[in-house]
N, C-alpha and C positions, 0 to 999 in steps of 0.2 A: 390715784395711780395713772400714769398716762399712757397713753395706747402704744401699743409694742407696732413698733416699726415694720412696713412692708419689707420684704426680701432685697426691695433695689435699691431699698434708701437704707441699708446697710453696709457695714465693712467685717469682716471676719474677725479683728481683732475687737472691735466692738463687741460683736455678742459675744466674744468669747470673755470678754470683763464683764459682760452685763449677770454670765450666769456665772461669774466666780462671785462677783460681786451679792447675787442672790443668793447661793450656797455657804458662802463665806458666813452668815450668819448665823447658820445654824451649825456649820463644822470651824470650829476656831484652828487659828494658827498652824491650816493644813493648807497652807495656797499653791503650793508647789504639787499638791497630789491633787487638788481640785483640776489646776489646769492641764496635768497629765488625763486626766478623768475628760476633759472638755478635748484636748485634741484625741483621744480615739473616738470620740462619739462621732467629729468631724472627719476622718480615718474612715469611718462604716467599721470598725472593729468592736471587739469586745474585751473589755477587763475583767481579770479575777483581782479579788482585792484580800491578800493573804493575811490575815493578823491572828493576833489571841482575842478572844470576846470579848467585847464590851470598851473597844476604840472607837466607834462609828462606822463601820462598813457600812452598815443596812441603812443607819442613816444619812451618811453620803449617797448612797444609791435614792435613798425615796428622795433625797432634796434635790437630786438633779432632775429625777421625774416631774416632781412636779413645776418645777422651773421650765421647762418642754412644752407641759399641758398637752401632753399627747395621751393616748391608753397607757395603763401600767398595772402590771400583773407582777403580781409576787407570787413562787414558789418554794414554799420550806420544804425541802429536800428530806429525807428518810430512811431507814432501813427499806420500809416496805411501799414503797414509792415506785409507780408503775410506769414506762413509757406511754402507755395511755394516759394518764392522770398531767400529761408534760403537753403533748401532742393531741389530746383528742381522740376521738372514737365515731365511729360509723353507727347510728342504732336504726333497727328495722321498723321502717312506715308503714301500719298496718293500712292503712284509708290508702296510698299509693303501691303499695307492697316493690317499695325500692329502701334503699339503706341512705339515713342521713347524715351527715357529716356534723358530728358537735367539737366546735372547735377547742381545743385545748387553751390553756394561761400566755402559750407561746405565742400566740397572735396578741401581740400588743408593740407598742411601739418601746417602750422599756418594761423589760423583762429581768425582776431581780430574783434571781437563782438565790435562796439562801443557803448557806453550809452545802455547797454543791458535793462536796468529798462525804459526806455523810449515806451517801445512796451508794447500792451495788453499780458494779462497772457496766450492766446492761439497762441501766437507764440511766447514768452518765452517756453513752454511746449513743440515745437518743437526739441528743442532742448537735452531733458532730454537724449534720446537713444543715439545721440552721443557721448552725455558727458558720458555717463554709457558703452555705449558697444563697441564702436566705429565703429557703421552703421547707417544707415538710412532705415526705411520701406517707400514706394511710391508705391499706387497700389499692395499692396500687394505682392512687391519686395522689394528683402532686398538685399540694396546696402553696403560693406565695405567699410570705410573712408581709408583715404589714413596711411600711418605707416611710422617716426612717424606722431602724430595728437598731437597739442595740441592748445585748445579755451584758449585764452587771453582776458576776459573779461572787459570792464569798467564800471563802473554807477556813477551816482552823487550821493550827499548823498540826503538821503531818503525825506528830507524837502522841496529841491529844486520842482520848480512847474512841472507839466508835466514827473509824475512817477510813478510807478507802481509797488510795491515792488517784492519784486524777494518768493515764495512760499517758505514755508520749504526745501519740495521734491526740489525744482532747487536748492537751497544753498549747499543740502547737495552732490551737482555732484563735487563742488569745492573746489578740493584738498587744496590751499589757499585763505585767504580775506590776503590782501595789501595794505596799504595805502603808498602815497609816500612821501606825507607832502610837504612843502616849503622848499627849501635847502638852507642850512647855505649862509648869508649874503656875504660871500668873493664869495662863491663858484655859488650864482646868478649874483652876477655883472659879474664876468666873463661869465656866460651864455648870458647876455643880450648885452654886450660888444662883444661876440664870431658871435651872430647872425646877420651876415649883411645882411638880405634879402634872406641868402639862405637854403637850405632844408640840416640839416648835416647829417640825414640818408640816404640821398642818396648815399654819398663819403662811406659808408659801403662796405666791400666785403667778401663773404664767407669766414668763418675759420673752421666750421667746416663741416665734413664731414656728411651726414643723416646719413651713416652706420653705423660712429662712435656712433651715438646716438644711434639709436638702443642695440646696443653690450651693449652700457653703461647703458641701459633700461634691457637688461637682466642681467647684470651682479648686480641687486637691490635686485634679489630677493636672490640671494645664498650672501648677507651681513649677520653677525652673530647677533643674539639675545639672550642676555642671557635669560635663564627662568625669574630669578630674576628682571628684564628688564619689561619682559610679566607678571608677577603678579605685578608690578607696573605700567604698564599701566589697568591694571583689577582694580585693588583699584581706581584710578582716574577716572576711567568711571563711576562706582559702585557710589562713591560721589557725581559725577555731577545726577546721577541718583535721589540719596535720597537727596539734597537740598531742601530746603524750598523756597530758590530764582529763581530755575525756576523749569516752567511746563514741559517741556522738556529737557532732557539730552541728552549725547551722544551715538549716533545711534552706532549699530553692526559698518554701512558701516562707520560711522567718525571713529569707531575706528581702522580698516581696513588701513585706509587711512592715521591715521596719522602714526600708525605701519609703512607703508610704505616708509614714506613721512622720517620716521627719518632712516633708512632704506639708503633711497637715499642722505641726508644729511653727512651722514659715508663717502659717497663715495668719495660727495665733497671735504670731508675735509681732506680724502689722507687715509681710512682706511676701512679695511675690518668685522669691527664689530660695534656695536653701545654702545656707551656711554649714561648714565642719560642726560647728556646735549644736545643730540641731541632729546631727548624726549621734554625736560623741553622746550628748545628754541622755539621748533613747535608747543607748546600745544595752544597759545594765535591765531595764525593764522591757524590753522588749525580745532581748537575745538571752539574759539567763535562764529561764525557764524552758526554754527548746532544748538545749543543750543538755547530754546526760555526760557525768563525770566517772573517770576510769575505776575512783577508789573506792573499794568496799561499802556496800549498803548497811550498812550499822548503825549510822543513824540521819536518817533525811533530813534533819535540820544541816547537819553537817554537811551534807553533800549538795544544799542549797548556798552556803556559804563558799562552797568550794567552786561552785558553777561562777559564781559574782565575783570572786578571787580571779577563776582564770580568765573570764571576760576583760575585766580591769586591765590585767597584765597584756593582755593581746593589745590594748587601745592606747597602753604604753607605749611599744613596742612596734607598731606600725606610724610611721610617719605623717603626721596629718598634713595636706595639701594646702600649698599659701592661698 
């Protein structure tokens, strides 16, 4: 294997194939969700990756960990799953007679939440500071999270038995919702065919470097936006605002985020400005899920389909800029 490149003798669009390229092997015919997966990591955000069991969520998430080779902490989420068990605990120092601080699974630099909707709402709610500022308070200490940080979310869908919907406020910490889907028929059998009994994220081995991420985290914010860019992202918020099909639109922070998020996508794609299509492409996974819709809660798969319906139509319906 040959040595992973320092941060300056890199380009963004680079490691961002180097870790599709790496992940690519072990999650088939999902390229399109890997690189959505690679620009929020560049983003500083965090993904939920919503599906039915047994797509690869969990293992999209460990193959980007260890693709990183930073810390990585798994969490299987619970009924009885405490925000201490998330965060950490204070325990008292008999030999100092002070309280010491044991850090929780959250200090790591990828941190995958698994079946996050499976835990009560007050330790989902644990979790909000992280995802928003990147610390923790315990005791009335404020611990910073490791840099970079990024939560890798899962949940089943909402129908399934034993869940617990994720609040507005927690939806809207995540940079993208993700679905992975079932992968193309050639492209399963040789998954099922590939799989003899053994773990293939294990055979992973760092490609890139933390530092590199970093550098590639700052270099997001100096990408170019036209103005004409930014009053078309104001017309499309403005619209989700005045619909009739929901009661909620998109928040200041959605729109922050997805600003960002396309932003980060520029970079992937080998450029230093952003294009309509890096807006248009993120608007369904990054703005559906903020958004709550007018009609009757009956059944939340529907009124997730209904969120991606009216999105769709608003980004019809608003004029994209030459």
């Amino acid at each position: 294997m040959s040595a992973i490149p320092k941060e300056s003798e890199v380009h963004p669009a680079q490691v961002a194939g180097e870790i599709e390229r790496v992940v690519s092997r072990v999650i088939r015919g999902k390229a399109e969700v890997i690189r959505l997966l690679i620009t929020c990591l560049f983003a500083r955000g965090h993904v939920l990756l919503e599906d039915v069991p047994g797509v690869g969520k969990t293992t999209l998430a460990r193959a980007l960990a260890r693709t990183l080779g930073g810390t990585v902490r798994r969490i299987q989420f619970t009924s009885d799953l405490l925000p201490s068990d998330i965060l950490g605990v204070s325990v008292y120092n008999q030999k100092s007679g002070d309280f010491d601080f044991k850090p929780g699974p959250i200090f790591a630099n990828v941190v995958l939440a698994d079946e996050i909707n499976r835990t009560t709402p007050r330790t989902q709610s644990s979790l909000l500071e992280a995802l928003s500022e990147g610390q923790v308070s315990v005791d009335n200490q404020t611990y910073p999270l490791q840099d970079p940080f990024i939560v890798v979310a899962t949940q089943n869908p909402l129908e399934h038995h034993g869940t617990y919907p994720l609040p507005e406020s927690q939806m809207d910490r995540f940079l993208l919702r993700l679905r992975m889907g079932y992968p193309a028929q050639p492209e399963e059998r040789r998954v099922i065919a590939e799989r003899g009994g053994y773990d293939p994220v294990a055979g992973i081995k760092p490609a890139v470097r933390l530092e590199t991420v970093r550098h590639i985290q700052e270099q997001v914010d100096h990408v170019k936006v036209d103005p004409v860019l930014l009053d078309y992202v104001m017309s499309l918020v403005a619209e989700s605002r005045r619909s009739p099909f929901l009661s909620l639109g998109v928040s200041t922070r959605g729109a922050i985020s997805w600003y960002r998020a396309s932003q980060s996508r520029a970079l992937v794609e080998g450029r230093n400005y952003c294009v309509p299509d890096d807006f248009k492409s993120l608007a369904l996974p990054c703005l559906a899920h903020r958004v709550v819709t007018s009609s009757p809660q009956e059944s939340l798969g529907r009124t997730r389909e209904e969120a991606e319906r009216v999105i769709s139509e608003i980004l019809e319906r608003v004029p994209v800029p030459a």
